[in-house]
C-alpha positions as CSV (number, residue, x, y, z in Angstrom):
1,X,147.1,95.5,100.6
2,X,147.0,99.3,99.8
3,X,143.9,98.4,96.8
4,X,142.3,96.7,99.5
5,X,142.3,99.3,102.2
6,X,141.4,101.8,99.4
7,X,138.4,99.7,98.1
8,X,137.2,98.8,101.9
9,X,137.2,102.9,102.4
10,X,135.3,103.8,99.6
11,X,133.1,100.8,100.2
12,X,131.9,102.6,103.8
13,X,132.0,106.1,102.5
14,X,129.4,104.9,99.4
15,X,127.4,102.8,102.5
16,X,127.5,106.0,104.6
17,X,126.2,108.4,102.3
18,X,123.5,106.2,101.2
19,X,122.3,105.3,104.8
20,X,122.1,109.1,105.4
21,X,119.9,109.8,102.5
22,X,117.1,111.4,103.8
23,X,113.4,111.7,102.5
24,X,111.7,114.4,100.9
25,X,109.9,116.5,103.4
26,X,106.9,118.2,102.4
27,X,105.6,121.9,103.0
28,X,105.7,121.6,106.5
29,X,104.7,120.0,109.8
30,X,101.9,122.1,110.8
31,X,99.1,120.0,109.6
32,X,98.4,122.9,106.8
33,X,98.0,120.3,103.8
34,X,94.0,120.2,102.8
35,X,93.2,116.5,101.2
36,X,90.6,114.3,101.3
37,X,90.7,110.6,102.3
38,X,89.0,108.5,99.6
39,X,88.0,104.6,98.8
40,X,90.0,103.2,95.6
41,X,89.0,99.7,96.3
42,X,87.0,99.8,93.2
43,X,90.5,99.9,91.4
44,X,92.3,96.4,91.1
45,X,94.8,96.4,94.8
46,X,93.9,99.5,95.9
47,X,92.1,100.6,98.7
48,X,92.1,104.1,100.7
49,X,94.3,107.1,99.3
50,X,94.7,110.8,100.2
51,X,93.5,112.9,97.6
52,X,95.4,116.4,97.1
53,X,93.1,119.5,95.9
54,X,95.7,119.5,93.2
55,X,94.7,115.7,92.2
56,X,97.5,113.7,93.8
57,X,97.1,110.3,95.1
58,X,99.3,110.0,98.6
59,X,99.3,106.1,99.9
60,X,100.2,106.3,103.0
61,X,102.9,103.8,104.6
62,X,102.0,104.1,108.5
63,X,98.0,104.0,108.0
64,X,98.0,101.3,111.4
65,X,99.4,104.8,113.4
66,X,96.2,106.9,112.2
67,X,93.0,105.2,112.1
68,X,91.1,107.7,113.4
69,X,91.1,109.5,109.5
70,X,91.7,106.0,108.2
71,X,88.0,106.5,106.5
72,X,86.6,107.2,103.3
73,X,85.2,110.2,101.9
74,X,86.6,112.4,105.3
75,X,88.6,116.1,104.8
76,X,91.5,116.3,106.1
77,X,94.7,118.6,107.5
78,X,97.9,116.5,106.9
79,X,101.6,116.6,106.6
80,X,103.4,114.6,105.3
81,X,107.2,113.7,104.2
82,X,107.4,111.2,100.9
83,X,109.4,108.1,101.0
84,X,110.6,106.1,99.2
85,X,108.4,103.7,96.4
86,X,106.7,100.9,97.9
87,X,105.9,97.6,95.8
88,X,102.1,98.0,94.7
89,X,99.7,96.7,92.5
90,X,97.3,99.4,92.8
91,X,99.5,101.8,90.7
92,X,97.0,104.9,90.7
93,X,99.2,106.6,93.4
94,X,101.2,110.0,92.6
95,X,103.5,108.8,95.6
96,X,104.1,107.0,99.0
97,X,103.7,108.7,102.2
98,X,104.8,108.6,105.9
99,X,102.1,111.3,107.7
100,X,103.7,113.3,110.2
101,X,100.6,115.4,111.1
102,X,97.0,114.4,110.6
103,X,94.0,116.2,111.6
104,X,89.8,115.8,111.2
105,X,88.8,118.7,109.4
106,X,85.2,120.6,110.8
């Protein structure tokens, strides 16, 4: 009985501390993040992808929440935090994104 109450506790603790990973956040929340929003769709399964000056390709996981920069070729302020890998068949992107901060940029 003692093996099983043993096991049962370190079954929740394991559960626990994996539930209460948390993601990655990024620089910060301020929008400060210069990209560019750009069409893949040439590209087997892919279609728009944030483009980092620094060449990284961010797909973005809540696209439906910002459509207003949901559009090719437009500069952007974002921030972002990273989650975690998403299934995908485009397989160009540096990593998956949730955007926390989005802005047009003029």
């Amino acid at each position: 009985m003692r093996t099983a109450m043993t096991c049962f506790v370190m079954f929740i603790l394991v559960a626990a501390s994996t539930a209460c990973k948390t993601s990655k956040a990024n620089v910060s929340e301020d929008c400060d993040i210069q990209a560019e929003v750009k069409d893949f769709s040439q590209l087997d399964g892919c279609r728009l992808l944030i483009v980092t000056p620094d060449g990284k390709k961010l797909s973005p996981v809540n696209w439906d929440q910002w459509e207003s920069i949901a559009k090719a070729d437009l500069e952007i302020n974002l921030s972002y935090k990273e989650v975690e890998p998403q299934m995908s068949i485009c397989m160009t992107e540096s990593a998956f994104i949730e955007i926390t901060c989005a802005s047009i940029r003029k």
